[in-house]
C-alpha positions as CSV (number, residue, x, y, z in Angstrom):
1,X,-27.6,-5.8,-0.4
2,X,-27.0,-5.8,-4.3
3,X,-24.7,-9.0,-4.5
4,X,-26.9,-11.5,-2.6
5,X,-27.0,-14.6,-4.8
6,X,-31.4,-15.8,-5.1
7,X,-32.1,-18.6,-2.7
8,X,-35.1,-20.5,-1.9
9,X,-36.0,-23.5,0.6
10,X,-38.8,-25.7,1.3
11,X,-39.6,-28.2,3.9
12,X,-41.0,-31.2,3.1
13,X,-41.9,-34.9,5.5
14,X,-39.9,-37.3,2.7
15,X,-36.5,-38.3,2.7
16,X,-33.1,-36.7,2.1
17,X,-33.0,-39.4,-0.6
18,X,-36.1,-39.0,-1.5
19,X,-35.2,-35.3,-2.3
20,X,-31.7,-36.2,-4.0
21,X,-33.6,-38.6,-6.4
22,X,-35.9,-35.8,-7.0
23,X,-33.3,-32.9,-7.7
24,X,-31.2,-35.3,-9.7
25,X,-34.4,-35.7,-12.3
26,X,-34.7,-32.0,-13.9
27,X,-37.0,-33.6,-16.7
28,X,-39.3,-34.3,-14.0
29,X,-39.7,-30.9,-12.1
30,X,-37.7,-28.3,-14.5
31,X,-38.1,-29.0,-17.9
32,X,-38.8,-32.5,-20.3
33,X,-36.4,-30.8,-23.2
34,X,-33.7,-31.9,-21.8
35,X,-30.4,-33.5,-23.2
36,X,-28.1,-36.0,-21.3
37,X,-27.4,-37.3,-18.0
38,X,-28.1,-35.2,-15.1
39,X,-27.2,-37.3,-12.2
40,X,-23.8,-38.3,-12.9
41,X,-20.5,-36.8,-11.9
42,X,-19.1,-34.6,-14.7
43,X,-21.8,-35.2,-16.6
44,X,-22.8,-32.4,-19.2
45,X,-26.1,-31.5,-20.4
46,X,-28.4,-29.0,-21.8
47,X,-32.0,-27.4,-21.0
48,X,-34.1,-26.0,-23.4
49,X,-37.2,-24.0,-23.1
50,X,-38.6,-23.7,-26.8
51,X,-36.1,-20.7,-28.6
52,X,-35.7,-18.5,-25.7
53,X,-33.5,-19.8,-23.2
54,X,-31.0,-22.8,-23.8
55,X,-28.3,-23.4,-20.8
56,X,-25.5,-26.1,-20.8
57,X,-24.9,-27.3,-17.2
58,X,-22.2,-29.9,-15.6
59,X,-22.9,-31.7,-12.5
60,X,-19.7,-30.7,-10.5
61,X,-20.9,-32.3,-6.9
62,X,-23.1,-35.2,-6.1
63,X,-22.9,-36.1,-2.2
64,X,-25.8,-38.3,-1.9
65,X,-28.7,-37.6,0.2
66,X,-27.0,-34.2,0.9
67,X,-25.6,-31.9,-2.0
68,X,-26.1,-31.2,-5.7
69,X,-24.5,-28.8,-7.6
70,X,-24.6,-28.0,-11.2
71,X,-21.8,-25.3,-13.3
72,X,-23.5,-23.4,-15.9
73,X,-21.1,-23.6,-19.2
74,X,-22.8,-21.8,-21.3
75,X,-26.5,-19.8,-21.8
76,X,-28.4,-18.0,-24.0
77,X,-31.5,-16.3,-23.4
78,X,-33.6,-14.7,-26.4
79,X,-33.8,-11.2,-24.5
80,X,-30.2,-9.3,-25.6
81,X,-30.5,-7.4,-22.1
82,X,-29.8,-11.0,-20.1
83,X,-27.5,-12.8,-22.3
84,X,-24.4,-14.2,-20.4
85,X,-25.7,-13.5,-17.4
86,X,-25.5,-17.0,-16.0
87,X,-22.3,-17.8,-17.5
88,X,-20.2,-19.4,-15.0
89,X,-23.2,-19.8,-11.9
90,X,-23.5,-22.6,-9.7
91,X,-26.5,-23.9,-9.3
92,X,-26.7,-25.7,-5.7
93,X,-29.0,-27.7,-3.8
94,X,-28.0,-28.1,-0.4
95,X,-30.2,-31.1,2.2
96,X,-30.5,-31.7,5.5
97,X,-32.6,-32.9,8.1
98,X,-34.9,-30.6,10.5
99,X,-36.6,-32.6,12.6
100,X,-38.3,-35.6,11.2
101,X,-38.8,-33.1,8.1
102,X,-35.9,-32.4,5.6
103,X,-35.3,-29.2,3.7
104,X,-34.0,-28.3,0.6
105,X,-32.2,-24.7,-0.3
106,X,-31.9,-24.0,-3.5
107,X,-29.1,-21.6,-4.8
108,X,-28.0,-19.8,-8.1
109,X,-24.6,-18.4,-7.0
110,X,-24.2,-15.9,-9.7
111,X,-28.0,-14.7,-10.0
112,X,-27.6,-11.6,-7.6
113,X,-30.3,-8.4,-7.9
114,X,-27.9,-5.9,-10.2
115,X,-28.6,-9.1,-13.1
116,X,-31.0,-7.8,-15.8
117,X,-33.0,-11.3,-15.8
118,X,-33.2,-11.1,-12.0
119,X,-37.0,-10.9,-11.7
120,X,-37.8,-13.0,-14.2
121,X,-35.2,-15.6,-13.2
122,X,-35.8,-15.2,-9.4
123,X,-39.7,-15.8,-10.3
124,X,-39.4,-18.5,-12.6
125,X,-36.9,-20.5,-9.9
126,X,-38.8,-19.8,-7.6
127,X,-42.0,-21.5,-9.1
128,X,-40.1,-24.3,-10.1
129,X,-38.8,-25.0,-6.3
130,X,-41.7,-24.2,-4.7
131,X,-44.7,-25.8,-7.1
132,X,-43.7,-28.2,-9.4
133,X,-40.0,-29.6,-7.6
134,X,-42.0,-30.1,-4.4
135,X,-44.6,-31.6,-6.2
136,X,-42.2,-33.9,-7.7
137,X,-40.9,-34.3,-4.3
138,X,-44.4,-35.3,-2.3
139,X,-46.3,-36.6,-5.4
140,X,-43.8,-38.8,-7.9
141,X,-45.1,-35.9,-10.2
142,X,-44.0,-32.2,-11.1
143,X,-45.6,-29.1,-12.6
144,X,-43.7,-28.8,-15.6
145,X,-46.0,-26.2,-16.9
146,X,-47.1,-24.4,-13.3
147,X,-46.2,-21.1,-14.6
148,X,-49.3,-21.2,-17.3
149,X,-51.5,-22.3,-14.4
150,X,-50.9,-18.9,-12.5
């Protein structure tokens, strides 16, 4: 199926509030170039990774211990072929408990496989969920820079 948006999950033995705190602290896991408040309610703010990809998200759900999701205002990506692309995705993180374990799943609604940036994107997410935001999750400290570490 062409128009399934990219997910990802991981399990982990810490909290559901342990994993909000963690989600909710992007300079810790995703990126440290990154420009106002990101666990706040209609909060806006912006990522940067150097002068290839810039993206300015707003925190459109918070339900602690359970949901996050951010709304992707704008983006630009250096590569012509992906530009506006994310325009418009969510970008969701949906907890729960499973067992005495708690998983996250991790959504772009809006990244589907007919996107140019697909691979790259779906690679790069899912590096960033699986190494360095679990990391963040079990250790107090991410991987900002796991994908030069490959």
């Amino acid at each position: 199926m062409n128009n399934q948006n990219f997910t990802t999950s991981i399990v982990v033995d810490q909290s559901p509030a342990d994993v909000f705190k963690a989600v909710n602290n992007p300079r810790g896991w995703w990126s440290n170039d990154i420009e106002g408040s990101t666990d706040v309610l209609n909060a806006e703010w912006t990522y940067r990774f150097g002068d290839s990809h810039r993206t300015k998200l707003k925190v459109i759900e918070l339900l602690p211990d359970k949901k996050v999701v951010w709304l992707i205002e704008d983006n630009y990506f250096k590569t012509p072929k992906f530009e506006g692309e994310w325009i418009g995705n969510k970008i969701s993180f949906d907890i729960s408990r499973i067992g005495a374990k708690t998983q996250l799943v991790f959504t772009q609604i809006g990244l589907v496989p007919t996107n140019a940036c697909y691979d790259v994107c779906q690679g790069a997410w899912t590096g960033f969920v699986q190494k360095s935001l679990q990391s963040l999750i079990a250790t107090g400290e991410g991987v900002l820079n796991w994908y030069a570490k490959k």
